[in-house]
N, C-alpha and C positions, 0 to 999 in steps of 0.2 A: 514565541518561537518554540516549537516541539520538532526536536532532532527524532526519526525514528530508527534504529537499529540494533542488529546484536553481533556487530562483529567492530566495534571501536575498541582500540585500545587505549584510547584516552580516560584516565580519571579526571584530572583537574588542571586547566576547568573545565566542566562536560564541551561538549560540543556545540550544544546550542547557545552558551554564551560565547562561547570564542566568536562561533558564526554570528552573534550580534553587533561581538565587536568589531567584528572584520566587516560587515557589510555600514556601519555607521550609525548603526540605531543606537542612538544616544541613550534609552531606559525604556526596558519591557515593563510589564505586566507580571511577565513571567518565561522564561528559557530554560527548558529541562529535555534528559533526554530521556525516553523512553525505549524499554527493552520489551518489545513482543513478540519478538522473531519474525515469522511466518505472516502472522496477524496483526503487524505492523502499522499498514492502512488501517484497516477500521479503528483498532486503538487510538488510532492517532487522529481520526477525523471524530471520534468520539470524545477525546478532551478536548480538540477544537472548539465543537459544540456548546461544552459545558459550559468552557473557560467564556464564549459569547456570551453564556447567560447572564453573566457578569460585568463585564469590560467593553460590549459594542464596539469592538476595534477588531481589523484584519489579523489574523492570524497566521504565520506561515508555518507550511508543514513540509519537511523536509524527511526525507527516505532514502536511505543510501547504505549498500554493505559494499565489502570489502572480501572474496569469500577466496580470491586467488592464491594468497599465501596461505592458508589455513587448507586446505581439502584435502596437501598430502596426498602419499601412494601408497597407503596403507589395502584400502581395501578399494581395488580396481570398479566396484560394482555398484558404488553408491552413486546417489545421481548426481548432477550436471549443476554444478553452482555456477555463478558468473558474480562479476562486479559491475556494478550500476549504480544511478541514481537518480531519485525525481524530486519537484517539488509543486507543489502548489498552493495558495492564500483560497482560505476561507474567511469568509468574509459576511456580515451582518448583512440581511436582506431588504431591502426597502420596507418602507412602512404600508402595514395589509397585505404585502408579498409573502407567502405560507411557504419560500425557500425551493433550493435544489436539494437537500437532505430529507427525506421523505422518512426514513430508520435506519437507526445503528444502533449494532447488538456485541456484545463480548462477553466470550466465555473464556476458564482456566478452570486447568487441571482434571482429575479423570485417575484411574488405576497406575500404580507407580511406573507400572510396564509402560507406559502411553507418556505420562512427563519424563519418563526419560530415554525416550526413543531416538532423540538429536541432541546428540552431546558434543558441545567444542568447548573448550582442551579436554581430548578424550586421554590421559596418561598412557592409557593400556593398548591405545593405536596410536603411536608417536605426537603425540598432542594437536591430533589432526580431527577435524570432522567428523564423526560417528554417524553414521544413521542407521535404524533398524528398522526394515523396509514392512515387517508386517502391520509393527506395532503404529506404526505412522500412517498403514493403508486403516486400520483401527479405528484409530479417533479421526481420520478424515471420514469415515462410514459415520462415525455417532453423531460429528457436528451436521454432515450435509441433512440425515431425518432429521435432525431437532431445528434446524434449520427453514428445511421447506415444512414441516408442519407450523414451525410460526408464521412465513410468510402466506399460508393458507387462510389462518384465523385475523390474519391481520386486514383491516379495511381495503378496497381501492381506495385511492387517495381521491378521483374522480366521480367513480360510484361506488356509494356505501353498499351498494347489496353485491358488489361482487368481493374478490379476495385481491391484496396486494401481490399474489403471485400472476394474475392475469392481468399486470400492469406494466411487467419486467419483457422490455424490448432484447434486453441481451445480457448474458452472463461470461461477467468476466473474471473467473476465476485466479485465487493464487496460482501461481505458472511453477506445478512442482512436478507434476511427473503426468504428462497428457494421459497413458493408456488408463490409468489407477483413477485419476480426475471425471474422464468418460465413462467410465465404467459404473463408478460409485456416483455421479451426478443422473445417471440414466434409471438405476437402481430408485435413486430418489425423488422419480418423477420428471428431472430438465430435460428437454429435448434437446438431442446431441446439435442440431441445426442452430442451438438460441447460444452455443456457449463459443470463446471467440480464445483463442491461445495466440502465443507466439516464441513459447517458450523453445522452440526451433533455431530460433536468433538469438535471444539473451540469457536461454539459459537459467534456473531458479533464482531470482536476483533478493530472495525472503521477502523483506520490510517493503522493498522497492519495486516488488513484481507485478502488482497490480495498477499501479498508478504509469508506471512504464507499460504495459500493456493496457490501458487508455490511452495514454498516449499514441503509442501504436494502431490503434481500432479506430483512432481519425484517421490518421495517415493513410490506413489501408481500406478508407473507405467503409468501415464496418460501421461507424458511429459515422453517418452522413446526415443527422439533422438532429435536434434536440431529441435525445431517447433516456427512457428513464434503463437503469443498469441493477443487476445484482452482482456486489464482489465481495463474495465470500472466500477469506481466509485462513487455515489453519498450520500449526507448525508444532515447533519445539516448545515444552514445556504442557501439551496437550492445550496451546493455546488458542483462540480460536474467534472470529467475530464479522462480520459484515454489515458491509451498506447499503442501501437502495437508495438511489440518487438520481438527479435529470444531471446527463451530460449536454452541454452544446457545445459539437464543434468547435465554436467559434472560441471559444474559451482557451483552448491548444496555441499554446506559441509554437509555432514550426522550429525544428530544430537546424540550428547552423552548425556548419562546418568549421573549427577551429582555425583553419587554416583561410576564412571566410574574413576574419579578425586583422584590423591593421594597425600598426603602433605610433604611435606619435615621437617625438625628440625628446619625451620622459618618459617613452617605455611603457605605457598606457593605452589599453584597447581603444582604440578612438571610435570604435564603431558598437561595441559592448555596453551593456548596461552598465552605467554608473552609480555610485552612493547618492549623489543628488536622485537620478531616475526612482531609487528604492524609497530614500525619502518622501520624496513626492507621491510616491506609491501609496505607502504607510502615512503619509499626513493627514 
């Protein structure tokens, strides 16, 4: 279990074990959480990865902030947080099967202006959210070139003589601020037409914005058949990292309605996934 986010107020016990113990998984491997802000997803499908090299057992990866009490009215002009959260199991690939994880890359740190560009608890703005809008347009400029100049040198995954960058059906970037994202991704080569937002609806959601926005790009018809993706990352702490992946579809559990949920005569979602269902999942 790898909890991703940067706005929990929980020490102990982190998050990811409580969530173990609350869904019924009798003993991981390992439950930790991780702080990468921005860059949330790929760190986090990056120790998925690892951890597989290991342990052949599913993995679940969980993303979620909390950004509503924390943004404060200090400075009316920074951008648009939201609260959200996704989850998704990565999982060992059949045997001879070369996976949906095709690369993940991660970077940190950079000029001190740049790691501390988004600061929460900021003292000096009422211990609210900070951002500082050039230094964060900055290192979103240095990770996107260093970025596409690796997915140039990198193989097709199909055909060796062309590049992994003419393999990538759709770009879904971290959801932090469209005009700055379109601008600096165009700069760096992506064609405004291949990159897919929605940050219109949810809003910078940090750890949880990319995978919520997959999720979304089925929904809206963007990702309408197995398509390989680029979701590139960056944030706080001049964090920074992405993925190239085959999405299907078919993989997206459609989202219900809360109120879609019925209870039984102990109070119990009778129609909700249960501990046995997660069980059986993770068996």
């Amino acid at each position: 279990m790898i909890f991703c986010s940067c706005t929990s107020t929980r020490l102990l016990p982190s998050v990811a074990t409580w969530m173990s113990g609350q869904l019924g998984i009798f003993q991981t491997h390992v439950s930790f959480d991780l702080v990468a802000a921005c860059a949330g997803f790929p760190y986090g499908i990056g120790e998925a990865v690892r951890l597989l090299q290991d342990i052949k057992r599913p993995i679940l990866v969980v993303c979620a902030e909390k950004f509503s009490d924390k943004i404060g009215s200090v400075r009316p002009s920074r951008m648009i947080f939201g609260d959200g959260a996704a989850a998704l199991v990565v999982a060992p690939a059949p045997e001879g099967d070369r996976g949906d994880v095709d690369v993940f890359q991660t970077y940190a740190s950079g000029p001190a202006s740049q790691v501390n560009s988004i600061i929460w608890p900021n003292p000096e703005f009422d211990n609210a959210v900070t951002v500082w809008g050039p230094e964060v347009k900055a290192l979103v400029e240095r990770y996107l070139v260093q970025m596409m100049g690796e997915l140039r040198d990198l193989p097709h995954p199909e055909d060796p003589g062309r590049a992994l960058v003419d393999a990538i059906d759709l770009v879904v970037p971290h959801q932090a601020n469209r005009t700055m994202v379109v601008d600096l991704a165009v700069q760096a080569g992506i064609p405004v037409g291949s990159l897919y937002f929605n940050i219109d609806r949810v809003g910078n959601v940090s750890a949880a914005s990319i995978p919520i926005a997959i999720h979304d790009a089925v929904t809206d018809g963007a990702i309408d058949r197995p398509m390989r993706i680029f979701t590139p990352g960056f944030g706080a702490g001049a964090v920074a990292g992405y993925v190239v992946l085959r999405i299907d579809p078919a993989i997206i559990v459609p989202e219900s309605p809360m109120t879609a949920y019925a209870t039984d005569g102990d109070d119990r979602r009778s129609q909700s996934t249960t501990v046995d269902d997660v069980r059986e999942a993770f068996g």
